[in-house]
C-alpha positions in Angstrom: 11.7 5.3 2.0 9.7 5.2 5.5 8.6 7.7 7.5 10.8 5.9 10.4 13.9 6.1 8.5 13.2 9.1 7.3 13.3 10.4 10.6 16.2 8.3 11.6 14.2 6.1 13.8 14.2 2.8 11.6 16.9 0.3 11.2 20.1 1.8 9.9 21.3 0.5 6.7 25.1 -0.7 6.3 25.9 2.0 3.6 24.9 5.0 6.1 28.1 4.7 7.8 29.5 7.7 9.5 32.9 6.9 8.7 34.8 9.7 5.9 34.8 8.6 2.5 38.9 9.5 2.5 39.1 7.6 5.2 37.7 4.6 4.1 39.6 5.1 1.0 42.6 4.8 3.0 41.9 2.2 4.7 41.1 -0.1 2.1 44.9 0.2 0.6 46.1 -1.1 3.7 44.6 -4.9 3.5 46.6 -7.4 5.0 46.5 -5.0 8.1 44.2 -5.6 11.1 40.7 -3.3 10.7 41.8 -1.9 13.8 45.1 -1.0 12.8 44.7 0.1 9.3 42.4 2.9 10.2 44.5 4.2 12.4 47.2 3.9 9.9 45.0 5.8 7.6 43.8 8.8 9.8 47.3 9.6 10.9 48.3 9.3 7.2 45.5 11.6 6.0 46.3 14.0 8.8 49.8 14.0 8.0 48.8 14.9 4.4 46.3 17.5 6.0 49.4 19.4 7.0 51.6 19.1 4.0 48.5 20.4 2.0 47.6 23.6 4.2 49.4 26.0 2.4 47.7 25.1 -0.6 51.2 23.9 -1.7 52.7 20.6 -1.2 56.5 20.2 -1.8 58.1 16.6 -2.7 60.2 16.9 0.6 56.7 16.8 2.4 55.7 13.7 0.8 58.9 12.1 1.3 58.4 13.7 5.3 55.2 11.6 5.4 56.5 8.6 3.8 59.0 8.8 6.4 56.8 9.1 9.6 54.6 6.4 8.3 57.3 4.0 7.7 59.3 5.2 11.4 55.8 5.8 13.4 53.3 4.1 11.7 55.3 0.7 11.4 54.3 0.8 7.3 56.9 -0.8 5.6 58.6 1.9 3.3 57.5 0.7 0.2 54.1 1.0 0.9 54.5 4.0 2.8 55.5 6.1 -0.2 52.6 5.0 -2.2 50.1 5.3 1.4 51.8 9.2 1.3 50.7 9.8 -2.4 47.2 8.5 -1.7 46.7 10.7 1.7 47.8 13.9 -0.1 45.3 12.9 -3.4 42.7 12.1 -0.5 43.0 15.0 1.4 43.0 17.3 -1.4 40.0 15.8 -2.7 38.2 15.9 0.2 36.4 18.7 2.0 36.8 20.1 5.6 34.1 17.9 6.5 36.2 15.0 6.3 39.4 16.5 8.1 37.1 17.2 10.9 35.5 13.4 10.8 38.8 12.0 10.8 40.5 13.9 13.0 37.5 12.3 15.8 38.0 9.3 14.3 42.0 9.7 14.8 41.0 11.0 18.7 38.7 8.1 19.4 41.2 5.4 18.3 44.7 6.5 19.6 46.0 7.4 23.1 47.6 10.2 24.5 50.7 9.2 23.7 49.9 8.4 20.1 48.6 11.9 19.9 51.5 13.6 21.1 53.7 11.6 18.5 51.1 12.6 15.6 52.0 16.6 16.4 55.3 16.1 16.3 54.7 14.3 12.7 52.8 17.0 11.7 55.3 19.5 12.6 58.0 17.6 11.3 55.9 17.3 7.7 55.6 20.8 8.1 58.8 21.7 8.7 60.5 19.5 5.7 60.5 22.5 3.4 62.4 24.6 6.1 59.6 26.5 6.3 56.4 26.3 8.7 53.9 28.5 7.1 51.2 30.2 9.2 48.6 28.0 7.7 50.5 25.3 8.5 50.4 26.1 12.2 47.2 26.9 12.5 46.2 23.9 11.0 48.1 22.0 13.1 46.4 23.6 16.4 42.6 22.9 14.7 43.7 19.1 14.5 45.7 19.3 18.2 42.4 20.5 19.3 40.2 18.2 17.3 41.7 15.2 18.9 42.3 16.6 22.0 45.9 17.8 23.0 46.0 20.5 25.7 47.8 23.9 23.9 50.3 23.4 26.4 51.7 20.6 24.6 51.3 21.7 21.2 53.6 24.9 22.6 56.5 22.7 23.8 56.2 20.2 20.4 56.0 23.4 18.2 59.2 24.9 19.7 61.2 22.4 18.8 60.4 24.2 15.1 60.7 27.9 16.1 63.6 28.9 13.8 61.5 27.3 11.0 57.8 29.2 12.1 56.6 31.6 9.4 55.1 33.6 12.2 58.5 34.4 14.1 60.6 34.5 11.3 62.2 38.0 10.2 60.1 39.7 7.1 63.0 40.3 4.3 65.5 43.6 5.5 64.6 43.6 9.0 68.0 42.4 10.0 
């Protein structure tokens, strides 16, 4: 190796990218798709499964919650949204919180505003499919709200649309 590259001043090589390994990964199970378009598919898949997997738990009525949003949102047909569901969740389990930072910019560089307020309300939907939004959960889904950018405001107003299913404002067993 140089001393150039070494210090990051010679040419850059095409296996240096600074895209995610997961999602790359992703990515590539979406040929047949524009570039453009399937990693877009890809982050909001992996951040969908991001959610689902925050409570260290993910329940088959989350995967079926993603497959759904992918195949309603993502314009995946359902087929291939199932299997795209499975391989978010084994992607962002295998994965490290590197990655759900990286893709999370990547998902914030490549969508709009619009697109970003949609992708909350997936997440809290995914969240929500077990009837229960865990604290984790929300949390998580404020790190990612503020990873790509969507004022707390709005994260407020998408997440009430949940509150009878928030961990955090639900009654603890006996209080009522």
């Amino acid at each position: 190796m140089s001393l150039l590259r070494f210090l990051g001043l010679g040419p850059v090589s095409a296996s240096s990218s600074n895209e995610p390994e997961s999602l790359a990964e992703l990515t590539r199970q979406l040929e047949g798709l524009p570039p453009a378009e399937a990693r877009f598919v890809a982050a909001f898949a992996y951040l969908l499964a991001r959610i689902a997997g925050a409570d260290l738990r993910t329940h088959e009525v989350e995967r079926h919650a993603i497959a759904e949003r992918l195949a309603a949102f993502a314009g995946v047909d359902p087929d291939r949204a199932g299997l795209l569901a499975a391989a978010a969740l084994r992607a962002a389990g295998d994965h490290g919180a590197s990655d759900d930072h990286l893709v999370a910019r990547a998902f914030r560089d490549i969508s709009g505003a619009e697109e970003r307020l949609r992708l909350i309300r997936c997440l809290y939907a995914v969240a929500a499919a077990d009837e229960h939004v865990s604290t984790r959960e929300d949390n998580e889904i404020f790190e990612v709200a503020t990873a790509i950018g969507v004022p707390r405001q709005d994260v407020l107003a998408l997440r009430s649309e949940h509150r009878e299913r928030l961990g955090a404002l639900r009654a603890l067993p006996g209080e009522r």
